[in-house]
C-alpha positions as CSV (number, residue, x, y, z in Angstrom):
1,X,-49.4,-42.4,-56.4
2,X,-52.6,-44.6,-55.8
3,X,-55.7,-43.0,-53.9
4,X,-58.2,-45.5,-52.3
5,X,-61.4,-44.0,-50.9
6,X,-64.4,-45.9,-48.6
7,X,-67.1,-44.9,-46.9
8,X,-69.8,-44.4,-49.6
9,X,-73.0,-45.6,-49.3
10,X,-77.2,-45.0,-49.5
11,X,-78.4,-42.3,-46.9
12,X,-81.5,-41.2,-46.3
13,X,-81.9,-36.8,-46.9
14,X,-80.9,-35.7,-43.7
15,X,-78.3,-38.3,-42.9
16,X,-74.4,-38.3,-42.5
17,X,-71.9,-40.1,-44.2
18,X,-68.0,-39.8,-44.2
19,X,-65.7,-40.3,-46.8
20,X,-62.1,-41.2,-46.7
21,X,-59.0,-41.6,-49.3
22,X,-55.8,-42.4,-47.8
23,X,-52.4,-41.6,-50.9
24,X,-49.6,-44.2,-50.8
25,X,-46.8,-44.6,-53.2
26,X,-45.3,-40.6,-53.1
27,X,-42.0,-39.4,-52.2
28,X,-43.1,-35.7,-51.9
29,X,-45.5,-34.5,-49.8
30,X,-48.8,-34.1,-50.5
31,X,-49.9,-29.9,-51.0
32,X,-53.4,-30.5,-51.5
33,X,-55.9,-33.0,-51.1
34,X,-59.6,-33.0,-52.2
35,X,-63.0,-34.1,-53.5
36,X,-65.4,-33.6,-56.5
37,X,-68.1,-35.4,-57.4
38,X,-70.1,-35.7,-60.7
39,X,-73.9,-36.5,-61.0
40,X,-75.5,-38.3,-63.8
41,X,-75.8,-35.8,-66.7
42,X,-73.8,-33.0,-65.0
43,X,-70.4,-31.8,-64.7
44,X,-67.8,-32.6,-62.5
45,X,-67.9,-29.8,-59.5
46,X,-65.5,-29.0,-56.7
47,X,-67.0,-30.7,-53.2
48,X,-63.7,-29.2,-51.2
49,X,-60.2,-29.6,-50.6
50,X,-57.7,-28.8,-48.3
51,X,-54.3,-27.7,-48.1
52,X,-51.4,-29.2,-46.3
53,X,-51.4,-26.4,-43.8
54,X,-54.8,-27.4,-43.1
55,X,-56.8,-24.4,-44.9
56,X,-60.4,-25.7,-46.6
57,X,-62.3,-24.4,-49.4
58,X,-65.6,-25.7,-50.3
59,X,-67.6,-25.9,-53.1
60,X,-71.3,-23.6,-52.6
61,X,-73.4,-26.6,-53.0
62,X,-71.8,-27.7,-49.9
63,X,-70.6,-25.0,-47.3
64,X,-72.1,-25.0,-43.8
65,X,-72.5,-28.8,-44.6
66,X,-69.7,-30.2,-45.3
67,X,-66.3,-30.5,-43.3
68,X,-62.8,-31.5,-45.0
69,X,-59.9,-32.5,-42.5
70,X,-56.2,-34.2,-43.4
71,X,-54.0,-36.5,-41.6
72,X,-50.8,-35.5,-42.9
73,X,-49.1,-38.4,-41.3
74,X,-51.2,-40.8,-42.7
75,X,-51.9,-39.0,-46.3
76,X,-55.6,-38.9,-45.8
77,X,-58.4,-37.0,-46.3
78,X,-61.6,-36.9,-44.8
79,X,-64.9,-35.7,-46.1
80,X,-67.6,-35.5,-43.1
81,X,-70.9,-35.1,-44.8
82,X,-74.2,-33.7,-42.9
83,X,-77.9,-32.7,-43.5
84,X,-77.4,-35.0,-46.8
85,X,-79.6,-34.1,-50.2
86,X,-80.9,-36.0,-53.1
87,X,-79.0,-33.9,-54.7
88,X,-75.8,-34.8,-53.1
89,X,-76.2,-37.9,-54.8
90,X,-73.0,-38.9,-57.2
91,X,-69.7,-40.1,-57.5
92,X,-67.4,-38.8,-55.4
93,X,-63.7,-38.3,-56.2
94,X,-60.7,-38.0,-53.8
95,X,-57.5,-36.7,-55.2
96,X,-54.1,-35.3,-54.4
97,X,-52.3,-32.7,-55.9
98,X,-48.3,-33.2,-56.1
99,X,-46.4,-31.8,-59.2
100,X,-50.0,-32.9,-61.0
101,X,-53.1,-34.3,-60.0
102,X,-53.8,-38.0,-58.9
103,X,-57.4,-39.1,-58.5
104,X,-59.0,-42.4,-57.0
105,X,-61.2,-44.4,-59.0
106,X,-64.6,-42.6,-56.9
107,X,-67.0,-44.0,-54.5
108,X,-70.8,-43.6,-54.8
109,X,-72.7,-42.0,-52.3
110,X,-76.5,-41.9,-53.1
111,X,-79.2,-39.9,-50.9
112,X,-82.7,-41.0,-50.9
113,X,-85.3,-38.3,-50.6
């Protein structure tokens, strides 16, 4: 299973960005799909995922600001970002969760105060 996510970039605080990751290569489907991201120095921390039936969780950092949504039939994720922080800044991982875990390689998203 390979995970390729765009849609990172440099924000201004306050901004919007979206994120994407679209999963190819699997023969099941996909039960959950989801985000983390890791800052410089920090631990890697849930952002949100989603399940196939289309229930989110979020991460605290992030609720009320974030939204997660799924296109089943494509095997994609979406990560719509709002009222961006400097802290928000790091990379941002996308993966899928099948028998195991598959992640994409990240995408940096960077918020400038």
């Amino acid at each position: 299973v390979q995970l390729q996510a765009s849609g990172g970039g440099l924000v201004q605080a306050g901004g919007s960005l979206r994120l994407s990751c679209a999963a190819s290569g699997s023969s099941f489907s996909i039960n959950v799909m989801g985000w983390y991201r890791q800052a410089p120095g920090k631990q890697r921390e849930l952002v949100a995922f989603i399940t196939s039936g289309g229930s989110p969780v979020y991460g605290s950092a992030v609720k009320d600001r974030f939204t997660i949504s799924r296109d089943n039939a494509k095997n994609t994720v979406y990560l719509q970002m709002n009222s961006l922080k400097p802290e928000d800044t790091a990379v941002y991982y996308c993966y899928a969760h099948i028998s195991t875990n598959y992640w994409g390689p990240g995408t940096q998203v960077t918020v400038s105060s």
